[in-house]
C-alpha positions as CSV (number, residue, x, y, z in Angstrom):
1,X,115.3,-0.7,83.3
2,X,115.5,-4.3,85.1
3,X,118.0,-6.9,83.1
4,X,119.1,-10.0,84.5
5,X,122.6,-10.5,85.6
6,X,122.7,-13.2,83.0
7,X,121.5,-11.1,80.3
8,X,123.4,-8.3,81.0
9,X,126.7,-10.3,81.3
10,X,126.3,-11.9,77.6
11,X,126.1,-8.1,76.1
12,X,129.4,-7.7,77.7
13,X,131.0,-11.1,76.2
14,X,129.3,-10.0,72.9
15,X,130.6,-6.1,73.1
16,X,133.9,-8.0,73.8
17,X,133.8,-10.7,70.9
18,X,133.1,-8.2,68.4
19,X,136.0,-5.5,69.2
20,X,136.8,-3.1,67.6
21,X,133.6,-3.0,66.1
22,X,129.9,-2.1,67.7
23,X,128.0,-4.7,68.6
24,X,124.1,-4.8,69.0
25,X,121.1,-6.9,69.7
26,X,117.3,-6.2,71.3
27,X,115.8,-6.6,74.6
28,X,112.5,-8.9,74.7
29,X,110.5,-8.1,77.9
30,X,107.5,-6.6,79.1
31,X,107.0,-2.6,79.9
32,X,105.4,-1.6,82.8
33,X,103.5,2.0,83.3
34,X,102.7,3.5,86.9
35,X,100.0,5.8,87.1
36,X,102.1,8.7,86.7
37,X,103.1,7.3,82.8
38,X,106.6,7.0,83.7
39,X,107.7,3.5,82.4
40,X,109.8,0.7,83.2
41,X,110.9,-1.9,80.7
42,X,111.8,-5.1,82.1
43,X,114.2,-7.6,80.0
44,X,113.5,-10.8,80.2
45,X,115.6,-12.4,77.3
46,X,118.8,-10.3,75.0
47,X,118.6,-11.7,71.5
48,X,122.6,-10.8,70.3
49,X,122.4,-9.5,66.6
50,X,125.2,-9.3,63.5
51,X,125.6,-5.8,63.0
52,X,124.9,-5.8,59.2
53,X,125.8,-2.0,58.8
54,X,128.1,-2.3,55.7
55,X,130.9,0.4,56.3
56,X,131.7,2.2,59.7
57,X,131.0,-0.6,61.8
58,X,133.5,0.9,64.6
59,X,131.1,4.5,64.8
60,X,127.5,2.9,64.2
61,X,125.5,-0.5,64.1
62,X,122.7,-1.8,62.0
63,X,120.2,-4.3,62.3
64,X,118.3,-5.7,59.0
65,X,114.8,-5.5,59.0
66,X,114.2,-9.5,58.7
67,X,116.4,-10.0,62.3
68,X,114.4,-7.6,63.9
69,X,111.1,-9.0,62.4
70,X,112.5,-12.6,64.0
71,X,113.3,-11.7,67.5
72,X,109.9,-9.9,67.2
73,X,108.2,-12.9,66.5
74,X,110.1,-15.4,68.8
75,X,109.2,-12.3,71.3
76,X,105.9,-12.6,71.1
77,X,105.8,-16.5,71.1
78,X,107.3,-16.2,74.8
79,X,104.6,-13.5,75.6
80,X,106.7,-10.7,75.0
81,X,107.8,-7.7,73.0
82,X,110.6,-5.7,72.4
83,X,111.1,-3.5,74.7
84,X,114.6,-2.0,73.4
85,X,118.2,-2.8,72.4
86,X,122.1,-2.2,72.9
87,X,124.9,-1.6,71.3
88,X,128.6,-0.8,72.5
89,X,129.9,3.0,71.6
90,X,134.1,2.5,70.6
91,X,136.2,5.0,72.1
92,X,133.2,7.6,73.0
93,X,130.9,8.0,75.5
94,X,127.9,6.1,76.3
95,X,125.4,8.4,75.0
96,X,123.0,8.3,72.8
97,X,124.3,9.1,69.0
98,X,122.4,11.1,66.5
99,X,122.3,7.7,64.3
100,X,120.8,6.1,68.5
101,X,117.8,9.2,68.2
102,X,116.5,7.8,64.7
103,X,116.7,4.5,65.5
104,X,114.8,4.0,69.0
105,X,111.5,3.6,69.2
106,X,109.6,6.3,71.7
107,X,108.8,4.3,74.6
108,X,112.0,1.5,74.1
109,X,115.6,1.3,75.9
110,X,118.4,1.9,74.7
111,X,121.8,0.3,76.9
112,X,124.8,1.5,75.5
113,X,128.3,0.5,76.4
114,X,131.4,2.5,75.9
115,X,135.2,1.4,75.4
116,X,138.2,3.3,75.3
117,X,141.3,1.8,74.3
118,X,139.6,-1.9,74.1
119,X,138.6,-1.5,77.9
120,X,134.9,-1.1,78.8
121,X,134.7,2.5,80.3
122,X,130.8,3.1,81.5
123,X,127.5,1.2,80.9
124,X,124.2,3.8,81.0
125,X,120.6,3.0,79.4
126,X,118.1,5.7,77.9
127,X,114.7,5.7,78.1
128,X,113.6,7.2,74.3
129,X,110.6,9.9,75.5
130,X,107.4,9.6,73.4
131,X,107.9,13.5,72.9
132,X,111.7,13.0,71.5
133,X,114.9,13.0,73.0
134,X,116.3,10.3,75.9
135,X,116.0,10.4,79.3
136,X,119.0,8.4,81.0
137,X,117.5,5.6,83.2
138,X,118.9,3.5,86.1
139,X,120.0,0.0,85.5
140,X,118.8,-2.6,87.9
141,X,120.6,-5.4,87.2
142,X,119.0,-8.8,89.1
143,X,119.6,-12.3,89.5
């Protein structure tokens, strides 16, 4: 995945603001697919989302339907679409969560940053295979 310094930076002040809760939000960009199929989503814009999960906001995130369906549309007035999201894992690893599988779409990113005792710990992203199952991804993070 490509993400803008910029970008990339906010998910940290928002993983940060919303201790010791997860926080969460999507990835608006475009996806690009050599001719091998391997694919390569590039974030143009983070649109930061309320985690509207009701209990267990420390082990899991939510977002409602009508959020998504906005930064979908907003998306796609700038010419793009979602091409994943983030959230922040507290005090596990940054891996991809049973609650993570159902929740990605095949073909989307998922960035997920893990604290331990209130410190970020490790940043990794997972590419969500078409087949099933997440393939972990570099990060190019650009200015």
């Amino acid at each position: 995945m490509k993400i803008p310094r910029r970008a990339f930076e906010i998910i940290q002040e928002q993983a940060f603001r919303e201790l010791p809760q997860e926080c969460c939000g999507l990835f608006a960009g475009v996806q690009h697919v050599d001719h091998r199929g391997n694919i390569e989503n590039v974030v143009h814009e983070v649109a930061p989302c309320r985690n509207c999960l009701y209990h267990g906001r420390e082990n899991g995130f939510e977002i409602s339907h009508n959020e998504y369906c906005d930064v979908e549309k907003e998306a796609r007035s700038l010419g793009y679409t979602i091409v994943g999201s983030y959230h922040s894992h507290i005090n596990s690893p940054a891996v991809p969560s049973l609650h993570d599988v159902d929740f990605a779409r095949p073909g989307h990113t998922m960035l997920i940053i893990s604290f331990s005792e209130g410190r970020p710990k490790e940043v990794t992203a997972w590419l969500r295979r078409q087949s099933g199952g997440f393939h972990q991804e570099q990060i190019r993070v650009v200015e």
